[in-house]
C-alpha positions as CSV (number, residue, x, y, z in Angstrom):
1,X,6.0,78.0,198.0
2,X,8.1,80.1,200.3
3,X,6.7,82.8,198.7
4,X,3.1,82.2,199.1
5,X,3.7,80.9,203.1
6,X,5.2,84.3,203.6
7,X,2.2,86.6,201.9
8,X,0.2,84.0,204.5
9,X,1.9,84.9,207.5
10,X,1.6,88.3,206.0
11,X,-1.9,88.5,205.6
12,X,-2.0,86.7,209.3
13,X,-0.2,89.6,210.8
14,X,-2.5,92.0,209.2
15,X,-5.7,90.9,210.4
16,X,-4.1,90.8,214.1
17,X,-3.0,94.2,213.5
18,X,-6.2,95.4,212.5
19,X,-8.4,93.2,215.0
20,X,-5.6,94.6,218.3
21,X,-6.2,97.7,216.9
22,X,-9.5,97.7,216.7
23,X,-9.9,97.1,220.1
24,X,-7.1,99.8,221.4
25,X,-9.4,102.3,219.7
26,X,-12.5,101.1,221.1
27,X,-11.4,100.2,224.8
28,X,-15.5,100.4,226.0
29,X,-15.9,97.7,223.9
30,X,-12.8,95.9,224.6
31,X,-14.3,96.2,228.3
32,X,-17.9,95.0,227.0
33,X,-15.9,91.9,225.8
34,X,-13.7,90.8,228.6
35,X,-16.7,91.3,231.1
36,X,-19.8,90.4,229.7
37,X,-19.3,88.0,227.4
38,X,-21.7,90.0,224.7
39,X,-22.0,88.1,221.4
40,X,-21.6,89.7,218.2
41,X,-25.4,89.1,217.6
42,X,-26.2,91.4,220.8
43,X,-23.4,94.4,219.6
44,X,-25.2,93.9,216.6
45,X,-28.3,94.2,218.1
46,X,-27.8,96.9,219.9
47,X,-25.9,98.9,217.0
48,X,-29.2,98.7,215.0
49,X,-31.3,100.3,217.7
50,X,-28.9,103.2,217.4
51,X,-29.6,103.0,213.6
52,X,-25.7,101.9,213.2
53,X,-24.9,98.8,211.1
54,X,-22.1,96.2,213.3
55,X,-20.5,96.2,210.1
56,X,-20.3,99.7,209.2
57,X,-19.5,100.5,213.2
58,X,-16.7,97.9,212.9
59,X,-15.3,99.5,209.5
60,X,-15.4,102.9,210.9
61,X,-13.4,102.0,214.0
62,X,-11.1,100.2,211.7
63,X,-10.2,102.9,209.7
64,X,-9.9,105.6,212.2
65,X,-7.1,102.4,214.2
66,X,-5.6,101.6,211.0
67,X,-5.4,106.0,210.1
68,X,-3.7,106.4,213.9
69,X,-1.7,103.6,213.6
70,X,-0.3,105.0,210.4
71,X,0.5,108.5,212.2
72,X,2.6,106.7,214.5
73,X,4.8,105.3,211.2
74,X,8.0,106.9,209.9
75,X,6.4,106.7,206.2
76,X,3.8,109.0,207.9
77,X,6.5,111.4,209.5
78,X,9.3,111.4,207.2
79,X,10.4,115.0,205.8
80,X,12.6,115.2,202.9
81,X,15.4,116.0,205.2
82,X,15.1,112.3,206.9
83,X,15.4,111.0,203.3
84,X,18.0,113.0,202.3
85,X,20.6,111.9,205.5
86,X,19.5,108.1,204.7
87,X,21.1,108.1,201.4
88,X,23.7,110.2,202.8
89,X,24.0,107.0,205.4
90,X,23.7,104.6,202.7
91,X,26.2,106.1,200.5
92,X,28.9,106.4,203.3
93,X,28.1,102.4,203.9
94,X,28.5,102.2,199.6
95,X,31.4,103.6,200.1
96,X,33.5,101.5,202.3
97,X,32.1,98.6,201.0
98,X,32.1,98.9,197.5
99,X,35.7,101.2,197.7
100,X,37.5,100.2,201.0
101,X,37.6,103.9,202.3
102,X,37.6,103.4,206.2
103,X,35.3,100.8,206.5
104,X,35.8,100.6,210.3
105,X,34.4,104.3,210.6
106,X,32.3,104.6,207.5
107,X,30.4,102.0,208.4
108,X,29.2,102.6,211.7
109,X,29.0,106.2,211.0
110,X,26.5,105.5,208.4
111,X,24.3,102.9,209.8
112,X,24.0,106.0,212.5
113,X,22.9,108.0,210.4
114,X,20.4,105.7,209.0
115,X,19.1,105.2,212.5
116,X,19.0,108.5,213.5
117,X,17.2,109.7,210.7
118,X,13.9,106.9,211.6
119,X,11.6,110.1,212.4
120,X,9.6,109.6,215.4
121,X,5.5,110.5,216.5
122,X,3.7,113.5,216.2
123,X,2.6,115.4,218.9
124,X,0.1,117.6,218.5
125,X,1.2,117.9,215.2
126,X,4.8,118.1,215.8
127,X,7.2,116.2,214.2
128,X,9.8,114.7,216.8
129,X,13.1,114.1,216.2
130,X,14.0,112.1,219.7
131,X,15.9,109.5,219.3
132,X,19.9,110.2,220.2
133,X,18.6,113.8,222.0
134,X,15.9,111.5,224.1
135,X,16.7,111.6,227.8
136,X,16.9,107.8,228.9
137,X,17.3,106.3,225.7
138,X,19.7,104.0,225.1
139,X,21.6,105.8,222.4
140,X,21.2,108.8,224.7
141,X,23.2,107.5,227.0
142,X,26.4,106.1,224.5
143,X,26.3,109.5,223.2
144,X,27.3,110.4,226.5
145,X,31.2,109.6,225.7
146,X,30.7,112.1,222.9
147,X,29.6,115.0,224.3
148,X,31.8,114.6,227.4
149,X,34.8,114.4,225.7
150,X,35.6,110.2,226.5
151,X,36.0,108.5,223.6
152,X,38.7,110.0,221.9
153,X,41.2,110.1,224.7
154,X,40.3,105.8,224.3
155,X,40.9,106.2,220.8
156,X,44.4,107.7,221.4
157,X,44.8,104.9,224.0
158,X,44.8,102.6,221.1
159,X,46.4,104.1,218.5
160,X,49.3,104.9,220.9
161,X,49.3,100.6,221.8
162,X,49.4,100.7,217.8
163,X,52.1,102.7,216.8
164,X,55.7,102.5,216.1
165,X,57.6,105.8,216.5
166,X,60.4,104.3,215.5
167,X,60.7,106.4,211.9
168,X,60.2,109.2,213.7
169,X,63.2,109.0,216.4
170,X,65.4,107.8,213.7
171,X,64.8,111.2,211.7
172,X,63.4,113.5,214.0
173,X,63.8,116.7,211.8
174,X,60.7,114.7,209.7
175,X,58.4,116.2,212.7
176,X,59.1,119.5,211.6
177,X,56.5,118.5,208.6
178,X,54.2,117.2,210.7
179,X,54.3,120.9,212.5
180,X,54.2,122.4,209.2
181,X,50.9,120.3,208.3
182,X,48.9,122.3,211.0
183,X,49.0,125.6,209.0
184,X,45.5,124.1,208.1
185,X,44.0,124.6,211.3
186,X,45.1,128.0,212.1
187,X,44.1,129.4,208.6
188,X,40.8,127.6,209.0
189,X,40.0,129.5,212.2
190,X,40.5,132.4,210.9
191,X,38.5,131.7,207.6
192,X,35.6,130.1,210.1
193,X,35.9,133.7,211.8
194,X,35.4,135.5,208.5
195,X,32.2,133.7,207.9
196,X,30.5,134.6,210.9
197,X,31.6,131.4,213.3
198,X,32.6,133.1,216.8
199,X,36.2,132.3,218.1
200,X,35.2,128.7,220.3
201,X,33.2,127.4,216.9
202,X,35.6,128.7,214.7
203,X,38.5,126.8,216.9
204,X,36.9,123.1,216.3
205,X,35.8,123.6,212.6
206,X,39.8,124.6,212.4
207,X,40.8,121.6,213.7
208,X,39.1,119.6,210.7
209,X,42.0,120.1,208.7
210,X,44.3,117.9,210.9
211,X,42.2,114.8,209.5
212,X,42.2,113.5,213.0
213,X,38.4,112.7,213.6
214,X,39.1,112.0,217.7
215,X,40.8,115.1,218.4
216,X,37.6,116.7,216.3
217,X,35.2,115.1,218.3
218,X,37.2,116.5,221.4
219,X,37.8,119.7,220.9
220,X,34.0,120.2,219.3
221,X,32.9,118.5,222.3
222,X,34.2,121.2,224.7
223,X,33.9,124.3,222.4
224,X,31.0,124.2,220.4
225,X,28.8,121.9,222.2
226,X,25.9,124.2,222.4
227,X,26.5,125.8,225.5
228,X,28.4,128.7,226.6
229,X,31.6,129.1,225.8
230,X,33.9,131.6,226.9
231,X,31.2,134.3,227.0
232,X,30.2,133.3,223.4
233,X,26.6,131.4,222.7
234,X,27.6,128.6,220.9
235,X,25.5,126.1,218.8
236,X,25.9,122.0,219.1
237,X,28.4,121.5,216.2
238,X,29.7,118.0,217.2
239,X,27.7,116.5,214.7
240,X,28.4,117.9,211.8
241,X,32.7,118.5,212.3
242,X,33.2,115.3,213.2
243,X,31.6,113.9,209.9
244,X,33.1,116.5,207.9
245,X,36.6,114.9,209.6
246,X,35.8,111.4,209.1
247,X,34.7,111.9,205.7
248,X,37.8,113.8,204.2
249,X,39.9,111.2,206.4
250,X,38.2,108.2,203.9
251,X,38.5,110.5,201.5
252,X,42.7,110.5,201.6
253,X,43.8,108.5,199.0
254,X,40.9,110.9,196.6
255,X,42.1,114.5,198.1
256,X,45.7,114.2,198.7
257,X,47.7,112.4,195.3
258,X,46.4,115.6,193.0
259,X,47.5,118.1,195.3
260,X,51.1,116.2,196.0
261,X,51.6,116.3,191.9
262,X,50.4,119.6,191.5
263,X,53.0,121.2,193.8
264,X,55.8,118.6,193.1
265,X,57.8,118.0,189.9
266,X,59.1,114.7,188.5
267,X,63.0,115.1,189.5
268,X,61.3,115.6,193.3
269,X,59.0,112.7,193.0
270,X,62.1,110.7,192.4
271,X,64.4,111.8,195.5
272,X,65.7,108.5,197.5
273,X,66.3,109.2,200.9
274,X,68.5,107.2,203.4
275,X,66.9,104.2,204.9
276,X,65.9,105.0,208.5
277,X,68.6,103.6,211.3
278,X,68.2,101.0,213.6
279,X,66.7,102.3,216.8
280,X,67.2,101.0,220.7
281,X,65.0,99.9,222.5
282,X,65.7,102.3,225.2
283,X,65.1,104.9,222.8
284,X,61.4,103.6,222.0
285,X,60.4,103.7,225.8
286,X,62.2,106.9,226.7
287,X,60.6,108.4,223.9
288,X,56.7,108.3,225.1
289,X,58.4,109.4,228.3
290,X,59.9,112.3,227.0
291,X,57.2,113.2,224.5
292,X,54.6,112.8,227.4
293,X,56.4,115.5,229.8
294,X,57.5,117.6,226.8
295,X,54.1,118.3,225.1
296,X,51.8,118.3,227.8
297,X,53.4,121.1,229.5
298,X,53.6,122.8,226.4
299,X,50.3,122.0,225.7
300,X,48.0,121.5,228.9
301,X,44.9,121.2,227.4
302,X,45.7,118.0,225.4
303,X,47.0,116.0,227.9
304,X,43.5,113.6,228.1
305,X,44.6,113.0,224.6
306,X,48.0,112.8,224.3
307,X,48.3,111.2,228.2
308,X,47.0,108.4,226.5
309,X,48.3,108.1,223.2
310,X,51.5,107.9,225.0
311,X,50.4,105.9,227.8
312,X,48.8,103.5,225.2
313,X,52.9,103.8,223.5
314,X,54.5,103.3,226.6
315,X,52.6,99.4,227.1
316,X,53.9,98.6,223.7
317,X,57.5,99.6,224.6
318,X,57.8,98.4,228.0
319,X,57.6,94.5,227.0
320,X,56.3,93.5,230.3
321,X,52.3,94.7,229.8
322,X,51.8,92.7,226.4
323,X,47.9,91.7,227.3
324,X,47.3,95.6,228.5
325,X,49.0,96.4,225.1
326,X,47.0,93.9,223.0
327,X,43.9,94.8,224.9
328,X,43.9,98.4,224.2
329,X,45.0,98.2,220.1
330,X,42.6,95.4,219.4
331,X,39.6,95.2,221.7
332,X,39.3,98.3,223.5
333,X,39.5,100.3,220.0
334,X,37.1,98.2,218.9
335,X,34.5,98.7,220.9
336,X,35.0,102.6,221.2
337,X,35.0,103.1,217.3
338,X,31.8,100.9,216.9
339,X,30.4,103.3,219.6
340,X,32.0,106.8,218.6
341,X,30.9,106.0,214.7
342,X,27.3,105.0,215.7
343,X,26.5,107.5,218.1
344,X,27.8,110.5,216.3
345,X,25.9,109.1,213.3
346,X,22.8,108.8,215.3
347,X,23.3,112.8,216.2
348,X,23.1,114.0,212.3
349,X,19.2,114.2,212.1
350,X,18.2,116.3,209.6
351,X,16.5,118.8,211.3
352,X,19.9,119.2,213.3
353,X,22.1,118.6,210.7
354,X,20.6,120.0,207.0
355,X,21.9,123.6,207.9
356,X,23.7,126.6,206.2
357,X,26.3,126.3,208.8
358,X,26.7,122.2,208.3
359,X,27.2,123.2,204.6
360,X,29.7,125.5,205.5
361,X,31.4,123.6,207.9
362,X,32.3,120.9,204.9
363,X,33.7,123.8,202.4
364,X,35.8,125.1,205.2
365,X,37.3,121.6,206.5
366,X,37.9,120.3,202.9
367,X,39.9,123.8,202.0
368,X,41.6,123.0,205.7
369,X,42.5,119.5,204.4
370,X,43.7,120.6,201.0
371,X,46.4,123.3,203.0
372,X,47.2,121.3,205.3
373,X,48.5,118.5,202.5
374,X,49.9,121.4,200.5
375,X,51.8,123.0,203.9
376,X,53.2,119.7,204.8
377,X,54.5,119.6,201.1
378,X,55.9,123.1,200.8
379,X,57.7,123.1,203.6
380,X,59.7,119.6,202.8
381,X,60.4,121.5,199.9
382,X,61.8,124.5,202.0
383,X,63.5,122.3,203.9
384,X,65.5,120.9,200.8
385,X,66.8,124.3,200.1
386,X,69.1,124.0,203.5
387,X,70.1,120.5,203.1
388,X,72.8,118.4,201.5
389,X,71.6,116.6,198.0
390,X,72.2,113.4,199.7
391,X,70.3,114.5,202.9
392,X,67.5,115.7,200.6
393,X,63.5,115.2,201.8
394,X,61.1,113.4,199.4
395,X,58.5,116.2,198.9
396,X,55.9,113.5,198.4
397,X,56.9,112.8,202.4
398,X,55.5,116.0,203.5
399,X,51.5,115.3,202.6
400,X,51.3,112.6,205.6
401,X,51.9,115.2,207.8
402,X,48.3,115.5,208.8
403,X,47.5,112.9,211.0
404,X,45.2,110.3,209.1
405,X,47.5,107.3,210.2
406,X,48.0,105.6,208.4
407,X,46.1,106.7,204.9
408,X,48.1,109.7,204.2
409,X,51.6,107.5,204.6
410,X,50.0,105.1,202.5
411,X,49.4,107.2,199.9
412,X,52.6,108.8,199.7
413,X,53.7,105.5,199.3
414,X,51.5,104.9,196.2
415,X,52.9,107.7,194.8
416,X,56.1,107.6,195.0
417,X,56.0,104.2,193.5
418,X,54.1,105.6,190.3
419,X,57.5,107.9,189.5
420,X,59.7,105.0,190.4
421,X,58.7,101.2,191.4
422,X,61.6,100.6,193.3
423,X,61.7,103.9,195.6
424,X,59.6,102.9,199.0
425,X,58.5,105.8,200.9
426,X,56.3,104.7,203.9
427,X,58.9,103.9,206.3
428,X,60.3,107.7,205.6
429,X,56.2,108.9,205.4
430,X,54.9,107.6,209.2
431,X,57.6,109.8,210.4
432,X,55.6,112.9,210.0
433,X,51.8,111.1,209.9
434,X,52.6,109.8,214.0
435,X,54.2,113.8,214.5
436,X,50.9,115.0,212.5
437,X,48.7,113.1,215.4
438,X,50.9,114.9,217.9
439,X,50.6,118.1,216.5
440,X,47.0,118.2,216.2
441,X,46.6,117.3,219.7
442,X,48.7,120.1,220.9
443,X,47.1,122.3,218.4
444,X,43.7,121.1,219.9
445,X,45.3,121.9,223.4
446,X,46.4,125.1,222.5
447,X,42.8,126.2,220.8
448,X,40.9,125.0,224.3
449,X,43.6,127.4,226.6
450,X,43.2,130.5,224.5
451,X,39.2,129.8,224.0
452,X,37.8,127.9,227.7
């Protein structure tokens, strides 16, 4: 019974469609109509003086609606491309729903790309992509915060109201490995060089291999945003970095574990470090203080990022701004990831995206990934050669030194309890993963002085 009712309301809908349209395509009838009041015996009349069947007249009208209203459809304008990013939409929304891999990003990100893939009307023959690049539109105007550079530095507001740096001032030598992590970015830039990517483009497809996706965005946003960049032309990369850096982000607890047992044997796996010490609270708010003076005049160029990340810290710490504090880690993040994910989905249409450089702009950020992971691991292990045996660094600890917080620490976890259930990690693995946030933004800082 439902069934049937809905082919009825169906078949209603149809014959509307076809009756509205053929009056849009007939308006001097429409006109006849409305002020005349002809009958259809009189049209039909006066159709067979001019030799033309009413019914064939109306059929022919019909047809040429019903053929214009179909020009107008995406199943009209779709190109292979369009197809192509909707499964590639679909399958990120596959993923974090049938596999849990950053379903607060994935998600969004994919229904973007869904909806920016919906091809527009021909003009003149023209297929056009509007949509996000449409001056007015809605989406237009969200994507605003991503080619100015304003949601990330929100982002960092919230993950700063999130975190706990309490790891990291307990064993600060542990942010050595976050530093260590960003060998991925530099050797990145200069790979992106070798490719043919000019120095502002080669900067922000460097930065991938942080596995920060809002310090991406930002850095993309300012040097390879399609404009002109320190006397280089540079194309609108946005787009495609900051899905290559949400993707291998998701893609954490796939990319990292082989890599941390390739390069580690079983006697490191099994290393037990001291637990952590109690810290003060004094020493949690001092520390955003510090951090906030120290890196920004080191770095500059990330202090609308780090600014907030330790601005966002500092309301945690303090103990008198718990509703700021809440506001920023629950809603405010909220709200900005929604808009970040679905907007920079929106901007991968396939006439923008499906490039030779998109393509290379994935190889290089997944090899910047896979160093970075294997920097952050080598160097614990350098580490270990100057320490005490009972002072001795987890190798495993190393691989959350790129900034995917808190995927990477979690994954060292994992590990580490697959050599030996009773040996927790985590605690010892935010220390570098909160330093690996820091040191990509000052890495992103240090990129936009050399290259603005």
């Amino acid at each position: 019974m439902g069934l049937q009712k809905a082919f009825t309301v169906f078949g209603i809908l149809a014959l509307l469609t076809l009756l509205n349209l053929l009056v849009v395509t007939n308006p001097g009838m429409a006109e006849k109509v409305g002020n005349e009041n002809i009958s259809s015996q009189n049209i039909a009349k006066n159709n067979q003086d001019a030799d033309v069947p009413f019914f064939a007249f109306a059929m022919e009208k019909s047809i040429e609606g019903l053929t214009k209203f179909l020009s107008f459809t995406g199943f009209r304008n779709a190109t292979l491309g369009n197809i192509m990013m909707i499964i590639v939409g679909l399958f990120f929304m596959f993923l974090a729903i049938r596999y849990d891999y950053e379903p607060l990003l994935l998600i969004p990100i994919g229904t973007g790309v869904v909806i920016g893939n919906i091809p527009f009307f021909q003009d003149g023959g023209v297929n056009l992509q509007l949509g996000i690049y449409q001056d007015g539109s809605v989406l237009n105007y969200l994507y605003y915060g991503v080619t100015k550079g304003i949601y990330p530095p929100l982002i960092f507001l919230g993950i700063g109201a999130m975190t706990d740096f309490s790891s990291l001032i307990s064993n600060p030598r542990l942010m050595l490995l976050g530093a260590a992590a960003q060998v991925g970015i530099f050797l990145t830039f200069i790979g992106a060089l070798y490719v043919g990517f000019n120095m502002p483009e080669a900067g922000s497809i460097g930065i991938i291999g942080g596995a920060d996706g809002p310090t991406a965005i930002f850095l993309s946003s300012k040097l390879a945003n399609g404009g002109i960049v320190h006397g280089y032309e540079t194309k609108n990369l946005i787009g495609p970095i900051a899905i290559a850096a949400y993707s291998y982000m998701a893609l954490v607890p796939v990319i990292q574990p082989p890599i941390m047992r390739l390069l580690t044997s079983k006697k490191e796996r099994l290393i037990r470090m001291k637990p952590p010490r109690s810290v003060s609270k004094l020493e949690k708010i001092l520390f955003p203080i510090v951090g906030l003076i120290l890196t920004t005049f080191i770095s500059p160029g990330a202090l609308p990022l780090l600014g907030m990340l330790f601005f966002g810290n500092i309301l945690k710490e303090s103990g008198v701004t718990k509703r700021l504090a809440d506001t920023a880690r629950n809603s405010l993040i909220d709200i900005v990831t929604i808009l970040l994910g679905l907007t920079v989905g929106a901007s991968t249409q396939a006439d923008v995206f499906l490039t030779p450089d998109s393509i290379l702009i994935f190889i290089l950020g997944a090899l910047s990934f896979m160093v970075a992971t294997a920097g952050g691991v080598l160097f614990a292990k350098f580490m270990n050669l100057f320490l005490s045996k009972e002072n001795s660094i987890n190798p495993l600890v190393g691989a959350a030194g790129v900034s995917a917080v808190p995927d990477s620490a979690r994954v060292v976890q994992m590990e580490g309890l697959k050599s030996d259930p009773t040996n927790h990690l985590l605690m010892h693995a935010m220390a570098p993963n909160v330093a690996g946030v820091i040191g990509s933004a000052v890495a992103a800082g240090i990129m936009m002085s050399f290259l603005l």
